[in-house]
VOVEX-842051 format. One line per field, with one value per residue (C-alpha): x, y, z; residue number from 1. Coordinates in steps of 0.2 Angstrom, whole numbers, padded with zeros to 4 digits. Layout:
N
xx = c(X / ...) $
yy = c(Y / ...) $
zz = c(Z / ...) $
nr = c(NUM / ...) $
***
This chain:
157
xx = c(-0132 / -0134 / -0141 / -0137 / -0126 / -0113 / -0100 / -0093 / -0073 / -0062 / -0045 / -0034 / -0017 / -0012 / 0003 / 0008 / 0007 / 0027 / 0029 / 0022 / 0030 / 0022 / 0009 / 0019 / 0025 / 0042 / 0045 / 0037 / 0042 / 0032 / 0015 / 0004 / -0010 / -0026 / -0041 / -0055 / -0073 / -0082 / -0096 / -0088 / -0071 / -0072 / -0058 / -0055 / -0054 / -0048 / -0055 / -0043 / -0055 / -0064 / -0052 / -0061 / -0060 / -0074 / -0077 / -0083 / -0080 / -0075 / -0092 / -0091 / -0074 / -0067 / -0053 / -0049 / -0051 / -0051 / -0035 / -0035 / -0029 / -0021 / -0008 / -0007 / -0003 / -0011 / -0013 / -0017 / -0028 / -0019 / -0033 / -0049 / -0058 / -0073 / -0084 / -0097 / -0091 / -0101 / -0102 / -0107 / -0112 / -0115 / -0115 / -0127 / -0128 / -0142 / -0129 / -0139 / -0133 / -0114 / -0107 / -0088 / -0078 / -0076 / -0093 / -0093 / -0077 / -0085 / -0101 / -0102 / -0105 / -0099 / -0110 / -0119 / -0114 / -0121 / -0111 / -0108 / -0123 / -0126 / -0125 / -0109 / -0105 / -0094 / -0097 / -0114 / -0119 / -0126 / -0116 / -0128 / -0118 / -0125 / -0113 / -0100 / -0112 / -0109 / -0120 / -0120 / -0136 / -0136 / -0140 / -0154 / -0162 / -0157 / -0167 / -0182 / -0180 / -0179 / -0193 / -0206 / -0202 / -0205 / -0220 / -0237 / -0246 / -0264 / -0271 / -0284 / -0300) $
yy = c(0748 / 0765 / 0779 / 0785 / 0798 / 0786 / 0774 / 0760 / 0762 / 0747 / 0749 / 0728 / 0725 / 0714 / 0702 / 0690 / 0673 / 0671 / 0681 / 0671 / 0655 / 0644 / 0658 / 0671 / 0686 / 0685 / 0703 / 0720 / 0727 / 0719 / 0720 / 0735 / 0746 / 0750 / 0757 / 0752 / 0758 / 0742 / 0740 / 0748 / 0739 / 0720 / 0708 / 0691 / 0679 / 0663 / 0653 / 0639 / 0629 / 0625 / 0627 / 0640 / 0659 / 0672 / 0690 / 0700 / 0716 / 0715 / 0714 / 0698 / 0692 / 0678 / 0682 / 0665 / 0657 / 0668 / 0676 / 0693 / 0691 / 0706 / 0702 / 0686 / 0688 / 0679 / 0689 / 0687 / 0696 / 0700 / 0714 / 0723 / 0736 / 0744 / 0760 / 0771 / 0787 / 0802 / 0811 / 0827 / 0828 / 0808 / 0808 / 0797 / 0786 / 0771 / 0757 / 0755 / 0771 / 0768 / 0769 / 0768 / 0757 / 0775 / 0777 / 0761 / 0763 / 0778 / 0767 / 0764 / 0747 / 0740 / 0723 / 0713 / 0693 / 0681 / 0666 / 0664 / 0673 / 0692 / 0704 / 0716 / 0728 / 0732 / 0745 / 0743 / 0725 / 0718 / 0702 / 0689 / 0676 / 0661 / 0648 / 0645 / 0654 / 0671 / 0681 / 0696 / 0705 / 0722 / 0738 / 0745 / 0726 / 0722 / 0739 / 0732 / 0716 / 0722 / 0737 / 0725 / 0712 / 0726 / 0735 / 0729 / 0720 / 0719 / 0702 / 0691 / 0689) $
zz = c(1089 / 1096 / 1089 / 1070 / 1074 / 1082 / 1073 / 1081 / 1079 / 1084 / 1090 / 1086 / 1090 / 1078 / 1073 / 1060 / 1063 / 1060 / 1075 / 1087 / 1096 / 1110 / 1113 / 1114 / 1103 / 1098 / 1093 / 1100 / 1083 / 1073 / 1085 / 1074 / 1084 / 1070 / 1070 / 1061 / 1059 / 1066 / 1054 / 1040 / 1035 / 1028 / 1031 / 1024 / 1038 / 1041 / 1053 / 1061 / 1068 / 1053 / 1041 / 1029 / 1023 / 1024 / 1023 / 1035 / 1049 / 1065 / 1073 / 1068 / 1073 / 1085 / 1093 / 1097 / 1080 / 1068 / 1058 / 1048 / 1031 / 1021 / 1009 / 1012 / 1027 / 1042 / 1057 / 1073 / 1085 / 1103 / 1108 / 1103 / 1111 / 1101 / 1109 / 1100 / 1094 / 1092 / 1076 / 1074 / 1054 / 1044 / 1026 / 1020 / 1003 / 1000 / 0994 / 0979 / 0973 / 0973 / 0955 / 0959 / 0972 / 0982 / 0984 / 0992 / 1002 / 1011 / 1017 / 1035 / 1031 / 1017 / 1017 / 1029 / 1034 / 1046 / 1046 / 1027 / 1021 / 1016 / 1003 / 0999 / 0985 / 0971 / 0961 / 0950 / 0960 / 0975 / 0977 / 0986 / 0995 / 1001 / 1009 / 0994 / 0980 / 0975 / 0963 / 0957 / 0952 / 0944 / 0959 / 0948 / 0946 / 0966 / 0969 / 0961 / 0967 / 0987 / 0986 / 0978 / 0992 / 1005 / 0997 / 1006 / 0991 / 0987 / 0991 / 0979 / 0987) $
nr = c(1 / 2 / 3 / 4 / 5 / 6 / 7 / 8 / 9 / 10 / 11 / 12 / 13 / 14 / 15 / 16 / 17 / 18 / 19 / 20 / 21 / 22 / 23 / 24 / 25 / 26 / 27 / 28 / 29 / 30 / 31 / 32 / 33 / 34 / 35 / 36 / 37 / 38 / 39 / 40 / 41 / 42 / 43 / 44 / 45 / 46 / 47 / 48 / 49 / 50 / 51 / 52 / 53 / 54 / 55 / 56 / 57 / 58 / 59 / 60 / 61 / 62 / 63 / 64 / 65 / 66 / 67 / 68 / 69 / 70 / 71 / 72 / 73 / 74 / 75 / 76 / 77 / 78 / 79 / 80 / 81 / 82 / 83 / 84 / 85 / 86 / 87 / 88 / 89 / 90 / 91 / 92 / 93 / 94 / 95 / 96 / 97 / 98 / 99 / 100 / 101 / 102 / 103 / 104 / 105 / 106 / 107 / 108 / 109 / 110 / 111 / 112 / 113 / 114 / 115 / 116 / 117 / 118 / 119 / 120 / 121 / 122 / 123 / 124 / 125 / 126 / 127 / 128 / 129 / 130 / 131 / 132 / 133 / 134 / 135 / 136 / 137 / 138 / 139 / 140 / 141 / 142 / 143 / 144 / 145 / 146 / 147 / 148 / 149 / 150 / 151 / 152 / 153 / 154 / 155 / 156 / 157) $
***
């Protein structure tokens, strides 16, 4: 992960699906170059193998299987190269503090998945995902919630 005064910035070149043709890109003109904080930016995903839609960053992409979708647009993934970047000053805000969508747009990370389980925000709420079941439990009571669950607790005897 690198230390906390580093981001992991990802640089995709990416096309839309239209534009490929027997494995090959049709037009150069419509081949995009992005950058993207690793961590940070969430996508909705498609994953051709199985057939099913997810959100989650580019950490945990496949390039072979998976399709970025913006728009409704399906894009595909030619190349990605990510590398740590230093940074000199990091603003920091706990999630749980984030009132407004811009609060949360300026999080490093915006959520965390494995698979199709995490937690992400909207403004006010932790949304737990758990497979297909989303639900959305209010910061303040999600603050509660996670800081008893962490506290060391006094035991019966």
């Amino acid at each position: 992960m690198g230390n906390s005064n580093t981001v992991a910035i990802s640089k995709i070149v990416i096309t839309p699906i239209t534009n490929i043709a027997g494995g090959r890109v049709i037009n150069q003109d419509a081949v995009e170059t992005r950058e993207y904080n690793s961590r940070m930016d969430v996508f909705l995903f498609h994953n051709r193998e199985r057939n099913e839609m997810r959100k989650g960053n580019l950490m945990d992409v496949s390039l072979y299987n998976d399709l970025i979708v913006e728009n409704e647009i399906y894009y595909k993934i030619l190349h990605m190269l990510t590398k740590n970047v230093q940074c000199d000053k990091v603003k920091r805000i706990k999630p749980c503090d984030c009132k407004t969508q811009n609060d949360i747009n300026e999080l490093a990370d915006h959520g965390i998945f494995h698979n199709k389980e995490g937690i992400s925000l909207i403004p006010g709420h932790a949304v737990i995902t758990l497979n297909d079941i989303k639900v959305e439990i209010p910061s303040r009571r999600f603050k509660m919630m996670a800081t008893w669950f962490l506290e060391e607790q006094e035991i019966r005897k």
